[in-house]
C-alpha positions as CSV (number, residue, x, y, z in Angstrom):
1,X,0.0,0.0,0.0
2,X,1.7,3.4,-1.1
3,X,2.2,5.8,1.5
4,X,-0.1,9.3,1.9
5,X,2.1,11.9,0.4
6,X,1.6,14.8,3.6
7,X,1.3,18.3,2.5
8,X,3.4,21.1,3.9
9,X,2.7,24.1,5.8
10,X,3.8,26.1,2.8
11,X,1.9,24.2,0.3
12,X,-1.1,24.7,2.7
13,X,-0.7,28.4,3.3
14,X,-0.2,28.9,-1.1
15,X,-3.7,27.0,-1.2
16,X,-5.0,29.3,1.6
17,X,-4.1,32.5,-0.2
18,X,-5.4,31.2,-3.5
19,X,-8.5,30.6,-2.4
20,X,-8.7,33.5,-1.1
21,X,-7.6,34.9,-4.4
22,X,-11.0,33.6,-5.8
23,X,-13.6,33.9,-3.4
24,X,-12.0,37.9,-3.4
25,X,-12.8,37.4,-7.3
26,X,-16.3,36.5,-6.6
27,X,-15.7,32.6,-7.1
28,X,-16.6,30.9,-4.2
29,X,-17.4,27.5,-5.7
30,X,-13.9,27.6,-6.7
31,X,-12.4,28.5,-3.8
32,X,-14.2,25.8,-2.0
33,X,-13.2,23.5,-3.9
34,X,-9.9,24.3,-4.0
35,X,-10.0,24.4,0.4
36,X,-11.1,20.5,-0.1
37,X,-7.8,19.9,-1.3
38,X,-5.8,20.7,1.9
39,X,-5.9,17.9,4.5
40,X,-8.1,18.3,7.6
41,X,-5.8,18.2,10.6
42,X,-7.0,15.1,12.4
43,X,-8.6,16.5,15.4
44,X,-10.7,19.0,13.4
45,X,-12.2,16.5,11.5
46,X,-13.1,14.5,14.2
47,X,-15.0,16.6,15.7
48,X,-16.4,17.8,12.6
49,X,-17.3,14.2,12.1
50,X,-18.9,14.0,15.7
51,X,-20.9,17.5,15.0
52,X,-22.2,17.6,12.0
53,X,-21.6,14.2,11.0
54,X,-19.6,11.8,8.6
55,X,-21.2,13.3,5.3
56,X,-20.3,16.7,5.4
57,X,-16.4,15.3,4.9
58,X,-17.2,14.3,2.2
59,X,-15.1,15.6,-0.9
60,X,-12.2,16.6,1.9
61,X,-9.2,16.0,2.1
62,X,-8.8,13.6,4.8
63,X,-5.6,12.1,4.6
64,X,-4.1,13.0,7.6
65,X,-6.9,11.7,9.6
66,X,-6.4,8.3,7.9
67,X,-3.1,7.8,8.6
68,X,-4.0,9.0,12.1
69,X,-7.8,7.2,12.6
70,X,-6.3,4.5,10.2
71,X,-8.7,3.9,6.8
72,X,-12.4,3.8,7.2
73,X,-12.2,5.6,10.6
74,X,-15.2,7.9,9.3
75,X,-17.6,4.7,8.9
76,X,-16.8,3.8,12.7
């Protein structure tokens, strides 16, 4: 099984500011979609999960929550 490649702090922040670029521009279905592409830290989607529920992760990022929760954590 390959490993999750993580993401780092400055790839995050350049996704961040781009996003912010675009909803700025007036595109905020872009920006959104670009956010999902940054990993959720772990304990943010957890509770995320245990708030609002499993289905509103969906189309995030949540590799660094599986290779903390391990795979399939957010149908447990």
């Amino acid at each position: 099984m390959p490993q999750a490649q993580t993401m780092t702090l400055d790839e995050k922040l350049a996704i961040g500011c781009k996003a912010a670029e675009l909803e700025k521009a007036g595109d905020k279905e872009g920006a959104m979609r670009l956010m999902k592409t940054t990993p959720i830290p772990p304990y943010i989607a957890k509770v995320i999960k245990e708030k609002a529920g499993a289905e509103y992760l969906a189309g995030w990022n949540l590799s660094e929550a599986e290779a903390e929760f391990g795979a399939g954590w957010l149908d447990r």
